[in-house]
C-alpha angles and dihedrals in degrees: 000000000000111000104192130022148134152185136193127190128170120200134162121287109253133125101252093068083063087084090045084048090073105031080053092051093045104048087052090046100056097075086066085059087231110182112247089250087063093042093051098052094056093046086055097049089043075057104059092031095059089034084058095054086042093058107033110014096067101025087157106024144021112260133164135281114204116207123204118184113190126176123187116176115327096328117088107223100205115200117190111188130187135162097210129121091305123214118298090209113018096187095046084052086062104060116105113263100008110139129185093193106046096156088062091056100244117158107208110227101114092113088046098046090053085056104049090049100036132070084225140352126194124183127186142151112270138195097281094061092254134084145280122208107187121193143191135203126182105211095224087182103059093065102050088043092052093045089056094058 
């Protein structure tokens, strides 16, 4: 099994590099033999972090979402990066069910979805002006997998 490793890619922000978002996760991930459940849980969480940026970061513009994959061990550190308008109240953003777009029907759980599916999640401002949610995932699975070969 790899110990160390990482990726970056950085692509537009629209919505349909959601989807390579997650092909792109994943395919990183699997060398970690991850089990679907747990492969499924970080794709989820890629997929409400870079729809976040799609949806609020560049309300006006298209802009970039940079992508770090990390793995140590057997945990998956996931950085999301944009440089959009960043978050007024980052604490306030994370709230289930706040919203600032109402009229849109969000339903402002992002943040809550990356936790529920994630170990940790940490989100910041970062120097672009925008913001950084960093995640983190322990793979369970790989260890039980690689103690059974």
């Amino acid at each position: 099994m790899v110990k160390s490793n990482f990726m970056e890619v950085s692509f537009k922000a629209l919505s349909i590099n959601e989807g390579f978002a997650r092909i792109c996760v994943a395919g990183f991930c699997v060398q970690l033999n991850p089990s679907i459940e747990e492969l499924g849980d970080i794709k989820t969480a890629v997929s409400e972090a870079v729809t976040n940026c799609v949806v609020h970061a560049y309300p006006k513009q298209n802009g970039i979402i940079t992508m770090r994959c990390e793995i140590e061990g057997d945990s998956v550190k996931i950085v999301i990066k944009d440089g959009g308008v960043g978050i007024k109240d980052i604490e306030k953003a994370r709230e289930p069910f706040y919203t600032t777009k109402p009229d849109e029907e969000r339903s402002g759980m992002g943040f809550t979805v990356m936790e529920s599916f994630m170990d940790k999640v940490e989100v910041e401002k970062n120097d672009l002006g925008g913001i950084t949610v960093t995640m983190y995932k322990q793979i369970t699975s790989s260890a039980l997998q690689v103690g059974n070969a």
